[in-house]
Every structure is written in C-alpha cells, then in structure tokens.
C-alpha positions in Angstrom: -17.1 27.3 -29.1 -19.5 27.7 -26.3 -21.3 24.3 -26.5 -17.8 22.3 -26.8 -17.3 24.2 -23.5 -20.5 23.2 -22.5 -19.8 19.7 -23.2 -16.6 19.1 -21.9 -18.2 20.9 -18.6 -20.9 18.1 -18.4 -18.3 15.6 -18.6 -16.3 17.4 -15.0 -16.9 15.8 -11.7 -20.2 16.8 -9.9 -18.3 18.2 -7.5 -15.9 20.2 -9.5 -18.6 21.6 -11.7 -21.1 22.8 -8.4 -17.9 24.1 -6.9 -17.1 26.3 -10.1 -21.1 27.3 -10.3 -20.5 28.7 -6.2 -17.5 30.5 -7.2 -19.0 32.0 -10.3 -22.3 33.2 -8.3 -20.2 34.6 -5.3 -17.7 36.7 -7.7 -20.7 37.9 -9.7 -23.1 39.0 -7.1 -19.9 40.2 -5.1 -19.0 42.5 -8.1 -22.6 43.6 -8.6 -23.3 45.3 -5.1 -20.2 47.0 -5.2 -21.4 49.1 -8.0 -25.2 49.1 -6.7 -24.0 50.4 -3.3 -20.2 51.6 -3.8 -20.2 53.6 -0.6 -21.2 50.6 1.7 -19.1 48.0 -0.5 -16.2 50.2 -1.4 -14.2 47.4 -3.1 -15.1 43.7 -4.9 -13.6 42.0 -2.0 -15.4 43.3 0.1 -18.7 42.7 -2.1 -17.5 38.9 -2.0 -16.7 38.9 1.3 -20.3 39.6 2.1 -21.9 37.3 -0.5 -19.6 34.4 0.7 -20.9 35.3 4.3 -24.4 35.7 2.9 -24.3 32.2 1.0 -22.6 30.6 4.2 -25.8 31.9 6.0 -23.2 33.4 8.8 -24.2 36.8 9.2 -21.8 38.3 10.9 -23.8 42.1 9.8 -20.3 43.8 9.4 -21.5 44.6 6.1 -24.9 45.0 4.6 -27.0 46.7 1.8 -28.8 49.8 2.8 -30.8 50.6 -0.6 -33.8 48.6 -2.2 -32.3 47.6 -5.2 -28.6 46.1 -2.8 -31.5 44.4 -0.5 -33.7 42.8 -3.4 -30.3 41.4 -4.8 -29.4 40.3 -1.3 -32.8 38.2 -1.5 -31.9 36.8 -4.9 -28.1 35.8 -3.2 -30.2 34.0 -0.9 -32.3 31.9 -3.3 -29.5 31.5 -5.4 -26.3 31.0 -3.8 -27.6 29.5 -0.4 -29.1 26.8 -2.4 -25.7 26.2 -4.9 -23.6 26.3 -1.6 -25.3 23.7 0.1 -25.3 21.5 -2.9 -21.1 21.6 -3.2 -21.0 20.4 0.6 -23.7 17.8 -0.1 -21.3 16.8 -2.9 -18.3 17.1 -1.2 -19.1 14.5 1.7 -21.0 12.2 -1.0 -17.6 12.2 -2.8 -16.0 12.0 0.9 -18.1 8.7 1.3 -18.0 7.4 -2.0 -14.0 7.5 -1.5 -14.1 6.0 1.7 -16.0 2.9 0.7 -14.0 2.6 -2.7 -11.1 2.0 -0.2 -12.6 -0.2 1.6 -14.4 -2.5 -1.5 -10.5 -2.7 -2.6 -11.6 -0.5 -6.0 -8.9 2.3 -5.5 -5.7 2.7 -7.3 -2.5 2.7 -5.2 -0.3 5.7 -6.0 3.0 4.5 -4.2 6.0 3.3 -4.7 8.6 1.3 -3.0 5.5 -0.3 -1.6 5.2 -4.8 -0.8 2.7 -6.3 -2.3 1.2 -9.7 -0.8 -1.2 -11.3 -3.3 -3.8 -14.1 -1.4 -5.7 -13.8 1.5 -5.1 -16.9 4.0 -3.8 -17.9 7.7 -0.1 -17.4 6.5 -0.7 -13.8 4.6 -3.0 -12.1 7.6 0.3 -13.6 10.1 2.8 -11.7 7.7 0.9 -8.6 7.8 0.3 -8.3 11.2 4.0 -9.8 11.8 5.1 -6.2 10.0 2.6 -4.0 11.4 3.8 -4.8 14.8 7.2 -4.9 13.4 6.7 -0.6 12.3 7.6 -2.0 8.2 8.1 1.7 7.1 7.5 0.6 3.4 3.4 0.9 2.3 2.0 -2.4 2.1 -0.7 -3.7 -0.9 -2.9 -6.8 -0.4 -4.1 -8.3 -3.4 -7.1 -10.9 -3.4 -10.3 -12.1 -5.4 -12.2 -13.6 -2.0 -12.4 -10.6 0.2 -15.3 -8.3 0.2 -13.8 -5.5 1.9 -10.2 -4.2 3.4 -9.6 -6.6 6.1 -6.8 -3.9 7.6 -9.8 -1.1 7.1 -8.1 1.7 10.1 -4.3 0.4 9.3 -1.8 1.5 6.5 -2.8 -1.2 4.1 -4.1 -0.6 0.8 -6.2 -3.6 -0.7 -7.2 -4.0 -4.0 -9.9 -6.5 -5.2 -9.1 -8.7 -8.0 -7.8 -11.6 -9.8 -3.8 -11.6 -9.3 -3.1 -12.7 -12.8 -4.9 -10.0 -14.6 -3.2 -7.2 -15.7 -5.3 -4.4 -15.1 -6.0 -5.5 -10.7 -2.1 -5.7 -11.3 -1.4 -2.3 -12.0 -3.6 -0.7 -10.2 -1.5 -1.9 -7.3 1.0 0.1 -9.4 3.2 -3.2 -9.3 5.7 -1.3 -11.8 7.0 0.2 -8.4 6.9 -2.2 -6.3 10.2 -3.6 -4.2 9.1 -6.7 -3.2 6.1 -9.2 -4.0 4.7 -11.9 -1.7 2.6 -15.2 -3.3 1.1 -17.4 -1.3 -1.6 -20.2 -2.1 -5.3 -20.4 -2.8 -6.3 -21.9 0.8 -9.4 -22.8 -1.5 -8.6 -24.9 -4.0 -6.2 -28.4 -3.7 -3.1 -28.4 -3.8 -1.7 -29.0 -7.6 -4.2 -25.9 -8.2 -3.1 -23.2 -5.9 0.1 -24.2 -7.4 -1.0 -23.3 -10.4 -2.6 -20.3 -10.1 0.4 -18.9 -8.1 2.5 -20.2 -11.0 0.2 -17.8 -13.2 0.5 -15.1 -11.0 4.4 -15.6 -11.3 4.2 -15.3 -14.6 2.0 -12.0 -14.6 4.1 -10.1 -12.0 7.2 -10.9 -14.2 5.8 -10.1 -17.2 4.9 -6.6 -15.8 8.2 -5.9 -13.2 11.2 -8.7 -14.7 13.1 -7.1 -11.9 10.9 -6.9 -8.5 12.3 -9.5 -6.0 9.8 -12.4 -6.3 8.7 -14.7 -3.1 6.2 -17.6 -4.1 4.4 -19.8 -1.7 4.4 -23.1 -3.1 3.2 -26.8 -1.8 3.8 -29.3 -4.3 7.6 -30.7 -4.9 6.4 -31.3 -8.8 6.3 -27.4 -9.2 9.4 -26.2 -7.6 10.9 -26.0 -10.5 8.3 -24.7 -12.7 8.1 -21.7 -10.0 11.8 -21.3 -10.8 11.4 -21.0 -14.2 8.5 -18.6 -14.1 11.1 -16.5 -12.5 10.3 -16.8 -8.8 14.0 -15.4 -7.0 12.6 -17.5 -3.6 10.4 -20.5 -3.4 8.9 -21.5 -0.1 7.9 -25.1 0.2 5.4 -25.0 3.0 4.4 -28.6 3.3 8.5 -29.5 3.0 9.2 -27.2 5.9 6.6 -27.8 8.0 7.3 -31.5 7.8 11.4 -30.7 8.4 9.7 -29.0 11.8 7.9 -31.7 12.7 10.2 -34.2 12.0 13.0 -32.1 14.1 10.0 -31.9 17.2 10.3 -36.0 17.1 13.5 -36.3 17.4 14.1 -33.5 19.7 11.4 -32.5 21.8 10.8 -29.2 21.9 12.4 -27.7 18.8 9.2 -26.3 17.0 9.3 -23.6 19.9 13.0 -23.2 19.5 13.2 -22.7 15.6 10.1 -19.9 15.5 11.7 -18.2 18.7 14.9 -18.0 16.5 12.9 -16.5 13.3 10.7 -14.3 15.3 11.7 -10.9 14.8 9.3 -9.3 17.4 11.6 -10.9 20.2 14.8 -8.9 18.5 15.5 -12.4 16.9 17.3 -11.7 13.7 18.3 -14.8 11.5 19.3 -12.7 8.6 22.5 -12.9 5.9 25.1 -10.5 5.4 27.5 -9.4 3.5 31.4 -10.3 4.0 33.4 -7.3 4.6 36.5 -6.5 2.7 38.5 -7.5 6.3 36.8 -10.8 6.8 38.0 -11.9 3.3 40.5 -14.8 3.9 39.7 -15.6 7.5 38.6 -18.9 8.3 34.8 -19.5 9.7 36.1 -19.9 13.3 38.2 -17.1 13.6 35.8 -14.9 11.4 32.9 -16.5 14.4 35.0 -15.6 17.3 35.1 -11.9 15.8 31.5 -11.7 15.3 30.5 -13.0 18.4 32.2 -10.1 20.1 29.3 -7.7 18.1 26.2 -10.4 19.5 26.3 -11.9 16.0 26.1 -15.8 15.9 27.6 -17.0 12.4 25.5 -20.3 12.0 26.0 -21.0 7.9 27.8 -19.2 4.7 25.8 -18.8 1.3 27.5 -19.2 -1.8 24.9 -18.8 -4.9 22.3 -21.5 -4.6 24.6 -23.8 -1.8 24.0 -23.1 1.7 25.9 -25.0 4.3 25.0 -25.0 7.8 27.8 -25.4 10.2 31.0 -25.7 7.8 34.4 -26.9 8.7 35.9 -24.6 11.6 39.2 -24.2 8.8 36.5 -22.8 5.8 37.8 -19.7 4.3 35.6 -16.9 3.9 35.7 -15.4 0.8 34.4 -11.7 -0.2 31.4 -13.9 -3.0 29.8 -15.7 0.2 27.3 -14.3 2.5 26.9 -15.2 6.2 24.2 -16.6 7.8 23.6 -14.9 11.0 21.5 -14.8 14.1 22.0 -10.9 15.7 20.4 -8.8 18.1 
C-alpha cells in the first residue's frame, strides 16, 4: 500500500510533491511544539503559525519557544523546513519559467473555445492579425505554423502553436474541435502548385476533425479551386486572380487600388459586409429597398443569392427574403 503510494508520488510534479513535503513539515513541527510548550503555543495554529513564520525566515518574535527541548526543535525547523521552503519557490518560478518559454516555443495547449485559428505564417497572415488586434477582435486568436521559432505576437493575446497543420495531434492542441472560424493561407516557401497543395491537405485535416467550422482557404492556382471546394473549403480566396482584377482595374482607372482597400478597410469604419433581408424588405425592388437603406448610411451595392452574386442589378429587381445584401455601412 505504501510503496504504490510511494510510486504514484514520484510520478507528481516536482513542484506539487516539494509543496506537499512543506506542508507536511509545517503541520508536524506546528503540532509538536504545541504539546512541548502548551502554555506558550496554546493551540496548533498557533504552533503552525510560528513554524510557517520560522520556515519563511520572517521573525516577527510574536511567538517563540522558551524551553530547551521547544528551542532545539526550533533549530531542527531551521535545518529542515528553511531548506524544503526554499526548494518549492525555486520550483515554483523554474515551473513559472519553464511555462513561459513553452508559450513562447508554440509547445502549449490552447484551452479556449470560440477561438480563430490562422494556420501559415506569411506577409498576408501577420496583416490579418494585426488588422484584428487593432480592430479589438474579442474572440482568442490561434496561429498555427511549422517555420516559426517562437510566438511572433509574444506580449499580445495570441496563442501560437508550433507544428505541421495537417497533423492531427498540432491540430488539436489548438483545440480546433472549438473553433468558429479557420484561416489558410499559403506556404510563402514553396511554388505555387505546392502551397496549394499543402493547404489542400490542411483542408482536408481541419474537416476531418471540425466538418462544421467555417473554412477560409488561401489559394493561388485556378487548377485547384475546385479541388479546395471539394475538400470542403466554405470560402476560397484566389490571391493571384484578385490581385490581378486590382491591377487591371488601376489601368483602366487610375487610382482605384487606393479606392477598393479604402472600401475594405475596416479600421477607417469602412464596412463592406452582407446582410440579411428583413421580413419588411421582402418584395421591394432594389431601388426602393436602396433609397430606404441609404437613409440608415447603408450603401446597397450587390444581392447574394447562393453561389451568384450580382453587382449592381436592375433598379426593378425584387428582393426576396433567400437573398443577402451586399452592403457598404458605417
């Protein structure tokens, strides 16, 4: 009995097992001068009061042995419990440190949930993270990534984890099972058709472990749009595709690169967002429904139906309660 006790004692933290060795040697030397010198120590408390004060090497003298045989145990407190003290707060801020640079090195489980998880380290990840810090995203946010030695966020609310994406186990410690949302963007260090398919991988690893956490991937390649799709992916972006769409618009029209990331940029209380149609809106045309939503600094611009989005309909469109407006707001 004693030595599976024993056993399963060895196999406690150091820092559990010094702390219950303290606690042990303050009680018992606590209870023993109480009955060595009842009259000066007229309870146990009080008795562990003054060995806790005694091992703390305090000495406030409120309380103190008066006989030769309280004093020689007060020498043997000294030896013992000085020495046993000292070693749990040695403990406690090794354990202190060792937890600090576990964050840091990306080796700690995340214990959240509701939390966004952005797998990749690159330009377009560090922009997204900073965009929401400055932004005050109240949900937790979890950066995932093989290439980083340490949390680049290290004094901000970001929890990094170090690891290959697709593996399971780098997966759940991110505690992707209660996760909202998940962000993939692509290898910055491997070509193209590659980092297209390791986010495809990825895809198919967060799936596998959520099916129903709301799935952006980051992808460059037209050939695997659709692969992304059928991996599961509820929103593609196609980088190179919209960045040549920008571009292309900047010819034509001078100026418009400025103009398009003032409209998505949320920091200047630009809000290109959708919305939902409201059980009054249902039946009014798109310029009537417009003229309505101007009045509440709401710019309708678009209505989504499923996959089809159409930019500027026909003024004598009917809204209908299954579309979703596309709207800039303040």
């Amino acid at each position: 009995m004693f030595q599976q006790f024993y056993y399963r004692f060895l196999r406690w933290p150091v820092i559990l097992r010094v702390l219950l060795l303290a606690i042990t040697v303050i009680i018992v030397f606590g209870a023993a001068i109480h009955y060595i010198e009842p009259k000066t120590f007229p309870t146990i408390f009080v008795g562990i009061w003054w060995a806790v004060i005694t091992t703390a090497t305090v000495g406030y003298g409120d309380v103190y042995p008066v006989t030769v045989k309280g004093r020689l145990l007060g020498i043997l407190l000294v030896f013992i419990g000085a020495g046993v003290l000292s070693a749990y707060f040695a403990s406690l801020a090794a354990t202190t440190v060792r937890s600090q640079n576990s964050h840091i090195k990306g080796k700690t489980i995340f214990t959240g949930k509701k939390h966004t998880v952005i797998i990749g380290w690159n330009g377009r990840s560090r922009s997204v993270i900073e965009q929401l810090l400055k932004a005050d995203y109240r949900f937790p946010i979890v950066l995932i990534d093989d290439t980083l030695e340490q949390n680049p966020f290290p004094f901000r609310q970001i929890h990094f984890i170090k690891g290959k994406p697709y593996n399971d186990e780098v997966l759940r410690k991110a505690n992707l099972v209660m996760a909202e949302f998940v962000l993939i963007t692509s290898d910055q260090h491997k070509t193209e058709i590659h980092a297209d398919m390791g986010t495809i991988l990825t895809l198919l690893a967060v799936k596998g472990i959520h099916p129903d956490v709301y799935c952006v991937v980051e992808v460059l390649t037209n050939e695997n749009i659709m692969n992304a799709k059928r991996g599961g992916a509820d929103e593609v972006i196609q980088t190179n595709k919209q960045t040549s769409y920008v571009m292309m618009n900047s010819i034509l029209s001078h100026g418009m690169s400025n103009a398009i990331l003032s409209m998505l940029d949320q920091l200047n209380n630009n809000h290109l967002k959708f919305i939902p149609v409201d059980d009054e809106w249902d039946g009014l045309t798109f310029q009537s429904l417009s003229n309505k939503l101007i009045k509440e600094h709401q710019l309708l611009i678009g209505i989504k139906n499923g996959e089809d989005t159409i930019i500027n309909p026909p003024l004598y469109q009917i809204i209908t309660k299954l579309d979703n407006l596309l709207v800039i707001s303040k």
